[in-house]
C-alpha positions as CSV (number, residue, x, y, z in Angstrom):
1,X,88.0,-173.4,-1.0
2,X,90.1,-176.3,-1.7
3,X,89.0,-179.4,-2.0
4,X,90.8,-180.9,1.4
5,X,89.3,-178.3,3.9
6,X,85.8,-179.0,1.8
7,X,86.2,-182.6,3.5
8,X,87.7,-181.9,6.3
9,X,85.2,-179.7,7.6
10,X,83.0,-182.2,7.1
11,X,84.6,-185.4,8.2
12,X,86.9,-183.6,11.2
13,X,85.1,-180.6,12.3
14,X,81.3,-182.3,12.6
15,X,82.3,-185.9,12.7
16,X,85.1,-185.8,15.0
17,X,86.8,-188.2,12.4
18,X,90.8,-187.0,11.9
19,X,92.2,-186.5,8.6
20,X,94.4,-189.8,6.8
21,X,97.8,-189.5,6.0
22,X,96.7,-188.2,2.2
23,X,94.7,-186.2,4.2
24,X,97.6,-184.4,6.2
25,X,99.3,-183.9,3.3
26,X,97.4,-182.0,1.3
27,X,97.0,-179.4,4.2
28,X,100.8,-178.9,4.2
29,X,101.0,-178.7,0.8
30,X,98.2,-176.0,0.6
31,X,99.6,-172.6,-1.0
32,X,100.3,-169.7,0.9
33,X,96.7,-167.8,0.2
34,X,94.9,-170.9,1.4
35,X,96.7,-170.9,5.1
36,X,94.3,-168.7,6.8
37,X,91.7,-170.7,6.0
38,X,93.5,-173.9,7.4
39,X,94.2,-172.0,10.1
40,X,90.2,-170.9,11.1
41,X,89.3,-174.4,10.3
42,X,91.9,-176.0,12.8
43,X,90.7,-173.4,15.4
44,X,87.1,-174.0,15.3
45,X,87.9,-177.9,15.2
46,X,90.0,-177.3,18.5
47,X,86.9,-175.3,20.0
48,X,84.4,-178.2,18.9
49,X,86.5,-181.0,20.2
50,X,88.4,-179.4,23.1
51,X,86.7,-176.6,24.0
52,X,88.5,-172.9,24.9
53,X,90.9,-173.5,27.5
54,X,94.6,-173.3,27.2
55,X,96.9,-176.1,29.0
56,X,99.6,-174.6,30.6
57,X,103.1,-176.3,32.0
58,X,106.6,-176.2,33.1
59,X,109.5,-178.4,32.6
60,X,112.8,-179.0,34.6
61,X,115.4,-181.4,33.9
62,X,116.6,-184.0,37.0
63,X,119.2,-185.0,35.3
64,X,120.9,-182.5,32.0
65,X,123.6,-183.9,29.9
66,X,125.8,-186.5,29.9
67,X,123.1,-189.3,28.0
68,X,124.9,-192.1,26.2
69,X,122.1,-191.7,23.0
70,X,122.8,-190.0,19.7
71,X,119.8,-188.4,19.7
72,X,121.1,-185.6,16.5
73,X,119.1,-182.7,17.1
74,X,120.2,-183.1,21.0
75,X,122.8,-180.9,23.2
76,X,122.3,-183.3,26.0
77,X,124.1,-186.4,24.0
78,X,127.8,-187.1,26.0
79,X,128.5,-188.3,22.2
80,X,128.5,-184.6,20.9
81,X,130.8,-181.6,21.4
82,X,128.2,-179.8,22.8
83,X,128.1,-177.3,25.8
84,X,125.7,-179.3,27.7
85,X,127.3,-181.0,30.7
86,X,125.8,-183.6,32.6
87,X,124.3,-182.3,35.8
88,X,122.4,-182.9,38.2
89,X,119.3,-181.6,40.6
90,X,118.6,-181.9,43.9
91,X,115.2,-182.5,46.1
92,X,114.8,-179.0,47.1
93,X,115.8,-177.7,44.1
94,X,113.1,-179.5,42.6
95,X,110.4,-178.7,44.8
96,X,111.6,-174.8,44.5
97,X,111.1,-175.2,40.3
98,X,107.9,-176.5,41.2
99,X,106.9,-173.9,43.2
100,X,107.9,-171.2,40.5
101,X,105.6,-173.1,37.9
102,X,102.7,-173.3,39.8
103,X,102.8,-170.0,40.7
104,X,102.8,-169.3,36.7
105,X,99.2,-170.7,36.8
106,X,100.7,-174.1,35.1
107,X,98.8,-177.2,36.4
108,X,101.6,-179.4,34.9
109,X,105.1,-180.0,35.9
110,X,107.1,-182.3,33.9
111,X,110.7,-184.1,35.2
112,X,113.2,-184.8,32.8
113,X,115.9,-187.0,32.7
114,X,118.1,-187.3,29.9
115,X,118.9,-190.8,30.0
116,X,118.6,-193.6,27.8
117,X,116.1,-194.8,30.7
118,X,116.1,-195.1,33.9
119,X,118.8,-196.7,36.2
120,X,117.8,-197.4,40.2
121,X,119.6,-194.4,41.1
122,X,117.2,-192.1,38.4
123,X,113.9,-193.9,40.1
124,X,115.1,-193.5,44.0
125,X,115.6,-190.0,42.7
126,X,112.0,-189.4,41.3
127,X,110.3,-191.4,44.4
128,X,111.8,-189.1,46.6
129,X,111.0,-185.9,44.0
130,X,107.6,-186.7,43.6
131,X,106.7,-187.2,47.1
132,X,108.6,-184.4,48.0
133,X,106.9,-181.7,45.5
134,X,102.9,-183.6,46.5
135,X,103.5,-182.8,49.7
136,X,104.2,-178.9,49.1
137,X,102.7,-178.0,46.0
138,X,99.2,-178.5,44.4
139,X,100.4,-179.7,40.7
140,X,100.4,-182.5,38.6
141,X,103.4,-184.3,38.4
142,X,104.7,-186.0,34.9
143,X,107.7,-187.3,34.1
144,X,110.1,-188.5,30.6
145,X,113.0,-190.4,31.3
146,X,113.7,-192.0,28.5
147,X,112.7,-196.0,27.5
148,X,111.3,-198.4,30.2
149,X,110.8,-202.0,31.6
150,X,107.3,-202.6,32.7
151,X,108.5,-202.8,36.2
152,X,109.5,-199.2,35.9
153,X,106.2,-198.3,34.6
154,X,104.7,-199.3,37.6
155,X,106.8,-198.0,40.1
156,X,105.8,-194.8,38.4
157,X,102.2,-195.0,38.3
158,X,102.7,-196.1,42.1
159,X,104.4,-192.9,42.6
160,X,101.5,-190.8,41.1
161,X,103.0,-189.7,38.3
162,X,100.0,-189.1,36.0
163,X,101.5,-189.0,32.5
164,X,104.4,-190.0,30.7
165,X,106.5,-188.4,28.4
166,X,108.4,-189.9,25.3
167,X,108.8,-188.5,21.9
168,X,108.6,-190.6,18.8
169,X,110.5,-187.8,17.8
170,X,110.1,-187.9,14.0
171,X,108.1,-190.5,11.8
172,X,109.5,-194.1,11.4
173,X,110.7,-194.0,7.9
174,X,113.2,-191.2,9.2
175,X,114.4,-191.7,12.5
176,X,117.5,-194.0,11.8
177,X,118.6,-190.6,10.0
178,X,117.9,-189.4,13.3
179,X,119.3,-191.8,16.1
180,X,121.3,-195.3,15.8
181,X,121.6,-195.9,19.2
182,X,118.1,-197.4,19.5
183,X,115.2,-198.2,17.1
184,X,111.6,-196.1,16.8
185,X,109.8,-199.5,17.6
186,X,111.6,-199.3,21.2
187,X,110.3,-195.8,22.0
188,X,106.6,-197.5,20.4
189,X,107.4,-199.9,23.1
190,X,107.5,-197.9,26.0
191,X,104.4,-195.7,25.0
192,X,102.4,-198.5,24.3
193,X,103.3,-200.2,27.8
194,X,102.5,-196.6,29.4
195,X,99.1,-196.1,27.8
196,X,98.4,-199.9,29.1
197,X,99.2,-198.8,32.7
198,X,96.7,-195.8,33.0
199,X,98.8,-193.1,32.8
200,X,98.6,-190.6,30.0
201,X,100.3,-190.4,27.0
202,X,102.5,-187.6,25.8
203,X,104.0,-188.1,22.3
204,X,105.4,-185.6,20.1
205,X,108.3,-184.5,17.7
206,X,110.6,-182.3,16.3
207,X,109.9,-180.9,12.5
208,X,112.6,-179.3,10.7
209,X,114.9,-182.7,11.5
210,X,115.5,-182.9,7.4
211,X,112.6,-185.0,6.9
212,X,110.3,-184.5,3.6
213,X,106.7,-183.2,4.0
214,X,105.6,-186.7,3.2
215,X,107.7,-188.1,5.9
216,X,105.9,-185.1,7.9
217,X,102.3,-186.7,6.9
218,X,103.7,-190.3,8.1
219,X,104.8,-188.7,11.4
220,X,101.3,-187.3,12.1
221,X,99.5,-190.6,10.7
222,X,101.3,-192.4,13.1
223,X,100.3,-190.0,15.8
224,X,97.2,-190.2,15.0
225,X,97.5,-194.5,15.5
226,X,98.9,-193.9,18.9
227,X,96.3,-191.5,19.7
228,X,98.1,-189.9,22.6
229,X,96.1,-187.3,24.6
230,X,99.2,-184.8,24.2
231,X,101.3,-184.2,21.3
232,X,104.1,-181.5,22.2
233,X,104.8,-180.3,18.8
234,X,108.8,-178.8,18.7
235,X,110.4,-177.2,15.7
236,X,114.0,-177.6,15.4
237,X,116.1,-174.9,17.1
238,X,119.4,-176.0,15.7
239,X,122.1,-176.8,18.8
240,X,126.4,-175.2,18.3
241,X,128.3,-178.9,18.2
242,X,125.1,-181.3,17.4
243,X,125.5,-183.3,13.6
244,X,122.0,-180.8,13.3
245,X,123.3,-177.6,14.2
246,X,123.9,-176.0,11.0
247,X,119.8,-176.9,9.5
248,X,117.7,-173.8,8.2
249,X,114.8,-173.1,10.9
250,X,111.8,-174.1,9.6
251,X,109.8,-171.3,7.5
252,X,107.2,-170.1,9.8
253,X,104.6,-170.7,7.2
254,X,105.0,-174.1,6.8
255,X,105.0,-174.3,10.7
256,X,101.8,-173.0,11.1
257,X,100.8,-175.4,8.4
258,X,101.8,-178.3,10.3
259,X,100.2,-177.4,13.4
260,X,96.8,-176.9,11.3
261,X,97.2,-180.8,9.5
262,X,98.1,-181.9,12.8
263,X,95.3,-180.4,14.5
264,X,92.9,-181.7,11.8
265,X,94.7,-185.4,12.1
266,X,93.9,-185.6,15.7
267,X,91.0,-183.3,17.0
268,X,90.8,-184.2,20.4
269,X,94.4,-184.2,21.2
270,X,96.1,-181.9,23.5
271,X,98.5,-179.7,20.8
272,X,101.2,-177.9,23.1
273,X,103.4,-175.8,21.5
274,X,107.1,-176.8,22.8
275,X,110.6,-176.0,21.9
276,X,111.8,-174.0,19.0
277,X,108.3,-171.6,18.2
278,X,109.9,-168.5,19.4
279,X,112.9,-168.6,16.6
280,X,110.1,-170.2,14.1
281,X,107.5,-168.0,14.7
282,X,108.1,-165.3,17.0
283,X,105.0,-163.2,18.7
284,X,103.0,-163.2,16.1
285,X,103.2,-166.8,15.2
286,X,102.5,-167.8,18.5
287,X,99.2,-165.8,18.5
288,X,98.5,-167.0,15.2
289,X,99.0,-170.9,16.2
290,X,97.0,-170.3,19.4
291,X,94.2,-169.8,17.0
292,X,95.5,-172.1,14.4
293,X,95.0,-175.4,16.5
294,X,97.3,-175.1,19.4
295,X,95.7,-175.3,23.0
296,X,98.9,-176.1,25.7
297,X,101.6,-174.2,26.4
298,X,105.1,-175.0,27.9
299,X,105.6,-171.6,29.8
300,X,109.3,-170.4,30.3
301,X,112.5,-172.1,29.4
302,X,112.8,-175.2,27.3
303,X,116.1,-178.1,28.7
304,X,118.4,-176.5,27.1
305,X,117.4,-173.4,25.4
306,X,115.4,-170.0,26.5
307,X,111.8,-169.8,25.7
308,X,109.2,-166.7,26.0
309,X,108.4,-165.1,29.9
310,X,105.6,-166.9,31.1
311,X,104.5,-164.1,31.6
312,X,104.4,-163.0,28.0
313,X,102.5,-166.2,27.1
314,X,100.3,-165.9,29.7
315,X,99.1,-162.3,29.1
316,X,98.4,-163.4,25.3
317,X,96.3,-165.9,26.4
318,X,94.5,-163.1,28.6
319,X,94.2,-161.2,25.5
320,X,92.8,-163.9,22.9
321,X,90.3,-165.1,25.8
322,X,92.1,-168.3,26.6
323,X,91.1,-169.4,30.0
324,X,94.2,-171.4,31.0
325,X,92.5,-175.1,32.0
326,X,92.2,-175.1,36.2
327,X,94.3,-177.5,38.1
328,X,90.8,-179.1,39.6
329,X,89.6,-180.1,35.9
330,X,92.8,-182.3,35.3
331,X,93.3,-184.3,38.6
């Protein structure tokens, strides 16, 4: 057994403690015949620290297209010749798409804006969304639209939206390689004026983006410091006309590699797999994460691109004895 799963069954599994960046590290640099192992290790610290059930959710977008950022890996940027248009959803529509999710058995619905942040427009919008889907369906509202002021971090705990969405996206060192139209400390910004107002935290990235497997370490470190209670974990799923579209998929190995150091960096947080695990890993892979670390789902279709049936995902879970987590044990 190498020397790394050694300590970190020690230190994460019993302890609770998450692994350091050296730590993270050496899990994604294991070989090949040590992944299993990784794998069962991540699993049972995922059982120990969050227990069996599976958190499940949907995501729609308010607002598709059209955002002034240059976001590379992103077919919603108006700065890219990509098919992406900007669009826009009504109220009813809304409430319809979160009818169809909780009728998946999700608990979560997310709103998505692709903005820079927020204008007055975007938050008249969501007050009127929110109330709108409370007063039909029996889900948990959250929402991502972008960076905000304090004053719009209020409005939206005020609304009832119960957790917050924005991605670091990649680790400091590497995001200007990423976006130039605003810095990682604004994005830090927001998230650390969101977990100050009560609502959750949801914080994740995108691997693949070109950074090194040490830059991947950083990433999760820095995860870790924020200590978000979700951390969607996306793999890129290269966009036609985006300065990213023509980057490899990442190897599905090293995928399930990251989703075991990242497990074992952060034991108690929510580790949802996102966009970009069906061309990474296929069926197979998703199983094999599900038992590698992973315990959230997004169910259906991603923004911009197709995901799995929900129903596919949701009979897996059935299958590996995944209770997906009851709507009554997150309000």
């Amino acid at each position: 057994m190498p020397e790394i799963l050694d300590q970190a069954r020690n230190q994460v599994l019993e302890n609770g403690v998450g692994l350091d960046q050296a730590g993270v590290l050496a899990v994604l640099n294991l070989p090949d015949e040590h992944l299993p192992a990784a794998l069962q290790l991540a699993h049972e610290v995922r059982m120990r620290w969050c227990g069996p059930e599976v958190e499940v959710e949907g995501i729609v977008s308010l607002k598709t297209g059209g955002c002034p950022e240059d976001c590379h890996f992103c077919s919603q940027s108006g700065l890219f010749a990509s098919p992406v248009r900007s669009v826009w959803l009504d109220i009813p529509s809304l409430v319809e798409a979160a009818k169809q999710t909780a009728a998946t058995g999700a608990t979560e619905f997310c709103i998505v804006a692709a903005v820079r942040g927020p204008d007055a427009r975007l938050m008249k919008q969501m007050r009127e969304g929110v109330a709108a889907i409370r007063a039909e369906v029996d889900i948990q509202v959250a929402a991502s639209l972008g960076m905000l002021s304090q004053e719009q971090v209020d409005e939206l705990v005020d609304m009832g939206v119960h957790r917050y969405n924005h991605n670091l996206e990649t680790c400091r060192s590497y995001f200007p390689n990423v976006v130039t139209t605003h810095s990682w400390e604004e994005r830090w910004e927001t998230l650390r004026m969101v977990r100050e107002s009560g609502m959750e935290v949801c914080c994740g990235g995108i691997l693949g983006l070109g950074e090194t497997v040490e830059q991947r370490a950083e990433f999760a470190a820095q995860l870790a410091e924020l200590d978000p209670h979700e951390v969607p974990l996306n793999f890129l799923n290269p966009r036609p006309g985006t300065p990213l579209g023509d980057r490899p998929v990442v190897e599905g190995k090293d995928a399930l590699r990251a989703i075991a150091a990242f497990r074992l960096a952060m034991p108690r947080t929510i580790l949802r797999y996102a966009g970009g695990r069906e061309i990474t890993l296929g069926d197979l892979g998703t199983r094999d994460g599900l038992l590698g670390g992973i315990n959230a789902v997004i169910v259906g279709n991603y923004l911009t691109t197709l995901g799995r049936p929900a129903t596919d995902d949701l009979a897996l879970l059935t299958e590996l004895k995944m209770p997906v987590k009851a709507l009554s044990a997150t309000l």
